[in-house]
PLY file of the C-alpha trace (Angstrom):
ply
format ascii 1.0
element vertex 72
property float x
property float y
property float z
element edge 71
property int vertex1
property int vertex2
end_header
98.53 57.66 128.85
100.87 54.90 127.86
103.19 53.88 130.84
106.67 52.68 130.36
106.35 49.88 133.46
103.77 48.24 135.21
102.51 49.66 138.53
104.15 48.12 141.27
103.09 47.85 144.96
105.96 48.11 147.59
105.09 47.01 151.11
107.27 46.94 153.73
107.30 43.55 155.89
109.48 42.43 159.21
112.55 40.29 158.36
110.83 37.25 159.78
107.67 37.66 157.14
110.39 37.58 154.44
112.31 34.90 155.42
109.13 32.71 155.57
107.80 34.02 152.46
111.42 32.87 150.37
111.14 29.30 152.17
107.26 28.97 151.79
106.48 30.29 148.19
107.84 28.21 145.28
110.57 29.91 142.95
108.72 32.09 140.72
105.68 31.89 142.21
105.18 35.10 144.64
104.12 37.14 141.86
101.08 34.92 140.74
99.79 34.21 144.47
100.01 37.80 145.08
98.48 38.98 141.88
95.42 36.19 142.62
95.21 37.81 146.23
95.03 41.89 145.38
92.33 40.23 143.13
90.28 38.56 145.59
90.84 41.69 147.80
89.46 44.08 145.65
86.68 41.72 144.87
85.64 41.42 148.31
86.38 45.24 148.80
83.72 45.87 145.97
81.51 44.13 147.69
81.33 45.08 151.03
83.61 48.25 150.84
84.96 49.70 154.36
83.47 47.14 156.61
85.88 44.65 154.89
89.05 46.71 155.22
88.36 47.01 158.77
87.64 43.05 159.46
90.63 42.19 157.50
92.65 44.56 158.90
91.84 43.87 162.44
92.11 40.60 161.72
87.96 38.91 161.86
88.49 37.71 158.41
91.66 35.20 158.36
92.02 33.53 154.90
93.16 30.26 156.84
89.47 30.28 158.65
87.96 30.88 155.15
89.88 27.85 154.38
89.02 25.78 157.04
84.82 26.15 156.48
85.29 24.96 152.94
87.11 21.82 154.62
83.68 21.43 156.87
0 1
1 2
2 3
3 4
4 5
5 6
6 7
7 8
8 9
9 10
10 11
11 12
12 13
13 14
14 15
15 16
16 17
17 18
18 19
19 20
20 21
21 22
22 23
23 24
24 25
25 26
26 27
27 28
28 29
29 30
30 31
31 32
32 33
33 34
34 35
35 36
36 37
37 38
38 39
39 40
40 41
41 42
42 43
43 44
44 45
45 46
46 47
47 48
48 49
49 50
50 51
51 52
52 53
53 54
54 55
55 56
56 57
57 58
58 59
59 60
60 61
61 62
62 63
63 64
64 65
65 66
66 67
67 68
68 69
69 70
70 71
């Protein structure tokens, strides 16, 4: 099946997450991060499968801790 657009994932965030996402992310640069990140996810989600949805989701796997054990 040929598509006429590319899929597109709509999630709905508070005012305050946008506003920090327009002064944080460089113009033109939201779609790459985000594209890098739903890889990453589904990489890890491969992996370890429910176990990860529900520590990332419940928040006992924070990207900036990842981050800050490479710095270590």
């Amino acid at each position: 099946m040929v598509r006429d657009n590319a899929p597109r994932l709509n999630v709905e965030i508070t005012e305050e997450q946008d506003k920090a996402l327009r002064e944080l992310i460089p113009w033109g640069m939201k779609h790459h991060l985000f594209s890098a990140i739903i890889d990453e996810v589904i990489e890890v989600l491969k992996e370890h499968g429910e176990i990860a949805i529900t520590a990332i989701a419940c928040g006992k796997v924070r990207f900036i801790d990842i981050l800050k054990k490479k710095e270590k």
